[in-house]
C-alpha positions in Angstrom: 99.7 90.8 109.8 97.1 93.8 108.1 93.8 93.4 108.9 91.3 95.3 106.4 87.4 95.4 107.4 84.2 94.2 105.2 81.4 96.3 106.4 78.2 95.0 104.6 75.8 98.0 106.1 72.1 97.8 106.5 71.0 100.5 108.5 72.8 104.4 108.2 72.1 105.3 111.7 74.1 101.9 113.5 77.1 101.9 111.2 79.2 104.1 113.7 79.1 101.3 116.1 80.7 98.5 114.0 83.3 101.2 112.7 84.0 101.3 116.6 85.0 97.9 116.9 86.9 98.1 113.8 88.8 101.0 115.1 89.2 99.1 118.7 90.6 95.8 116.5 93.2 98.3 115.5 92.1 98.1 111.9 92.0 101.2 109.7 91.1 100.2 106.1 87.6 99.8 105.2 85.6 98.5 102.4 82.1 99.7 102.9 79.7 97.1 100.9 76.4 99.1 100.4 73.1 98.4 98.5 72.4 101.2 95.7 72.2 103.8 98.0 76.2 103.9 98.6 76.6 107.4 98.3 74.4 108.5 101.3 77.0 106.8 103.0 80.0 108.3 101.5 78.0 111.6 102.4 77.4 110.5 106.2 81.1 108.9 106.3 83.3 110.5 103.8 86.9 108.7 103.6 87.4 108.0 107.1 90.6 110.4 106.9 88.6 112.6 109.8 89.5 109.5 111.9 92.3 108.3 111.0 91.4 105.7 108.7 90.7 105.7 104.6 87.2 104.1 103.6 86.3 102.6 100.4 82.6 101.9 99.0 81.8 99.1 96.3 77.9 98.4 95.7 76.7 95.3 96.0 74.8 94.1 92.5 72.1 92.3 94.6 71.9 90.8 97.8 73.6 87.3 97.5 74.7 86.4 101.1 77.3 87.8 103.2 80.0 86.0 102.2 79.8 87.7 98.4 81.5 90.7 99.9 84.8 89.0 99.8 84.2 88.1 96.1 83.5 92.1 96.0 86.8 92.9 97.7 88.8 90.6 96.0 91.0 93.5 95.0 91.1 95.6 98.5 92.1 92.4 100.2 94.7 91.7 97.6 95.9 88.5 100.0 95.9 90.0 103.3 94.4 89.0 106.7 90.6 90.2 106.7 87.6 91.3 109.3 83.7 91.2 108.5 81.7 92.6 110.6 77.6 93.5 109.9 76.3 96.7 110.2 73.8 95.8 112.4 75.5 94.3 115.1 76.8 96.4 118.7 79.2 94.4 120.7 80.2 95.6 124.0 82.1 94.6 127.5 85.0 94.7 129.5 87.9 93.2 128.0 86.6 93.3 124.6 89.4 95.4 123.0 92.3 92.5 123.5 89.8 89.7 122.5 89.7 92.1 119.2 93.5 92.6 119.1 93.4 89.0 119.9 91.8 87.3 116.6 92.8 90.1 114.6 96.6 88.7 114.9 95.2 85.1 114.7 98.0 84.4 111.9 96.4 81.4 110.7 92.8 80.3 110.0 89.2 82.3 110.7 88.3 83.7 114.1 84.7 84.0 114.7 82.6 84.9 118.1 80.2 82.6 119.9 77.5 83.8 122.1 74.9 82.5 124.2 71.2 83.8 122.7 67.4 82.9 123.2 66.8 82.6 119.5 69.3 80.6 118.3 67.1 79.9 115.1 68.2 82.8 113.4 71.8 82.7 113.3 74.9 80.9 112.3 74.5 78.3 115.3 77.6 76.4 116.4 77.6 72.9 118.3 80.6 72.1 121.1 81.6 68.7 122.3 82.1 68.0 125.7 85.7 69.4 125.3 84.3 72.6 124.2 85.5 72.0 120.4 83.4 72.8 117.9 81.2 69.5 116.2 79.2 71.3 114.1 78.0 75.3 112.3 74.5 75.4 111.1 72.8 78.2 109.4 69.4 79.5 110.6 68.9 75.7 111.7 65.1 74.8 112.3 66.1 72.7 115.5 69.2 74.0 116.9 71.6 71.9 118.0 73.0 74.2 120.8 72.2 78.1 122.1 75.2 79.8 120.6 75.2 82.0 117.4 77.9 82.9 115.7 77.5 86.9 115.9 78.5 88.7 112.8 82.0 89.4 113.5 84.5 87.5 111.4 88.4 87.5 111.2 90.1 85.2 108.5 93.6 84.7 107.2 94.6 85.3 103.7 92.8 82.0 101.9 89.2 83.4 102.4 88.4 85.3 99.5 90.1 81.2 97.5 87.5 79.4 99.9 84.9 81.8 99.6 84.9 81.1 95.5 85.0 77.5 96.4 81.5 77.0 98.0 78.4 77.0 96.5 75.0 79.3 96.5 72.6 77.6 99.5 69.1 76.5 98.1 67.9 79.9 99.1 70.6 81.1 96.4 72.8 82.9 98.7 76.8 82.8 99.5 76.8 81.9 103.5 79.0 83.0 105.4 78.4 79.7 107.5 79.6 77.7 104.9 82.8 79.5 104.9 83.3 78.9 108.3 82.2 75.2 107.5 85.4 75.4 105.1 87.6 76.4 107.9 86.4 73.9 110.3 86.8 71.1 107.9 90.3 71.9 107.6 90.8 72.5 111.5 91.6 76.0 111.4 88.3 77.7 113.0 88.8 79.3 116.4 85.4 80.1 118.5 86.6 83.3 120.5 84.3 83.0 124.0 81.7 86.0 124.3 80.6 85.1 127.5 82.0 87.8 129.2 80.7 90.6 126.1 76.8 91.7 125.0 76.1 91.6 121.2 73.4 93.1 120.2 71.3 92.5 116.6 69.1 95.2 115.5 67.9 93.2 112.3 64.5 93.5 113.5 62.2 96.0 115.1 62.1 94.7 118.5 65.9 93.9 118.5 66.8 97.9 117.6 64.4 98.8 120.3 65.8 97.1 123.0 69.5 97.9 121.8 68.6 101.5 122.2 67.9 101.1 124.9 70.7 99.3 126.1 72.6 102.0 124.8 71.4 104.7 126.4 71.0 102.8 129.9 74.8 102.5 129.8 75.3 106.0 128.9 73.3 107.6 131.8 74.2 105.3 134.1 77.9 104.8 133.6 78.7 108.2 131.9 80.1 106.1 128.7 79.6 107.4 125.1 79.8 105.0 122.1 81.6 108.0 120.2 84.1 106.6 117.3 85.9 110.3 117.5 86.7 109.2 121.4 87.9 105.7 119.8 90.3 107.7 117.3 91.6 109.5 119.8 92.5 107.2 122.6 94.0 104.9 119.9 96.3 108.0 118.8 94.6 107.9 115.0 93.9 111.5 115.3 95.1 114.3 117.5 94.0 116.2 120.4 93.4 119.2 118.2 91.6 117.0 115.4 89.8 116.0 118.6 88.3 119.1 118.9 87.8 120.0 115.5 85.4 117.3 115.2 83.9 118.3 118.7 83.3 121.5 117.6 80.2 121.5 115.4 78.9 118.6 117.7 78.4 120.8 121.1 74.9 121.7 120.8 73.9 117.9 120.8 76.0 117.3 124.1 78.7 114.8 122.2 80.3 117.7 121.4 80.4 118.9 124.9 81.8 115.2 126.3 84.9 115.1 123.6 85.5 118.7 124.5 86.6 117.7 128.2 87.8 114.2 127.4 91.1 115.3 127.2 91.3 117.2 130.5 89.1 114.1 132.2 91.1 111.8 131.3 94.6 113.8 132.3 92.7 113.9 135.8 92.3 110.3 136.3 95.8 110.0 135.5 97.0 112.3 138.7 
């Protein structure tokens, strides 16, 4: 099946992360839904060609939920198999490429992740029965009925953007994106995809950008790792070793540059 992306964005600085996942899912055609700033990011991002992929841009009129942006990319879709992910979201672990893969060839019905959190209040929450099935999805529920949000990566098959004009604006006049998975469930098609085993991290608020950040840069020091899209590309085979480098080059000075300049020879050495 194609997979194209939704990629509502919020914050400029986070959006190559979510790209990253995209580009791990195996999926190369964006549609960027931006606020009335769009062309910042068309100046930061371009077309996606440098890596492999082609990105779109539509503006969002006014912020009406998360699910508008499939009435937005009604067109881009044009009846194929879909991924949204937020802009605000990192997700990271072992493994996490083939749970990607995974959904993202889900033929039939929505895919969405379920994670263990603290703060379960402000998310899409989602009940299990003793079977591990899902009972119930909630949106920012005062009482939660479990500890597991729904993170804001979504795959759905061809009918969403149909369902999506089906449901109706929530009393706080937005388009959730619970209530598409609602839709789904009703109609026992929803799969919860285990995170267990993978961190997500929200940076919707101060605190929560802080402490990814940190995250971030604990993992790099420690474990030598780089969340570098460009490396992405290139191990997937979008671009090629000398694109590789053309992108490395104006980078050195920061020390990215440097790492994608010898990724090629390390990873040759840890083949021999």
């Amino acid at each position: 099946s194609v997979s194209k992306q939704l990629l509502p964005v919020y914050n400029k600085p986070m959006i190559y992360y979510p790209l990253s996942v995209l580009l791990l899912a195996g999926i190369r055609e964006v549609l960027i839904t931006t606020p009335d700033d769009g062309w910042q990011f068309r100046k930061l991002l371009g077309d996606g060609s440098q890596w492999g992929c082609s990105f779109e841009y539509i503006t969002q009129p006014k912020p009406e939920g998360i699910a508008q942006a499939f009435l937005l990319a009604a067109d881009f879709i044009q009846g194929s198999h879909s991924c949204l992910i937020l802009g605000d979201n990192i997700f990271f672990g072992n493994g996490l490429e083939d749970l990607l893969i995974s959904a993202r060839e889900q033929e039939e019905g929505a895919t969405v992740f379920g994670y263990h959190v603290s703060d379960p209040e402000r998310y899409g929450v989602v009940e299990f029965d003793q079977d591990m099935k899902v009972r119930s999805l909630e949106e920012k529920p005062q009482h939660p009925k479990s500890s597991y949000a729904v993170a804001g990566l979504y795959f759905y098959d061809q009918d969403v953007v149909d369902i999506t004009r089906e449901i109706k604006p929530s009393p706080r006049g937005e388009l959730e994106i619970t209530d598409v998975n609602k839709a789904y469930l009703d109609a026992g098609k929803l799969h919860v995809a285990d995170g267990a085993r993978h961190r997500v991290l929200d940076t919707g608020t101060h605190d929560s950008l802080m402490a990814a950040g940190t995250f971030v840069q604990a993992i790099e020091t420690r474990q030598g790792l780089k969340f570098l899209i460009e490396e992405i590309a290139w191990r997937k085979g979008y671009i090629s070793t000398e694109q590789l480098m053309k992108l490395a080059a104006p980078l050195q000075k920061s020390g990215y540059g440097d790492y994608l300049m010898t990724l090629p020879e390390r990873v040759a050495e840890s083949w021999k």
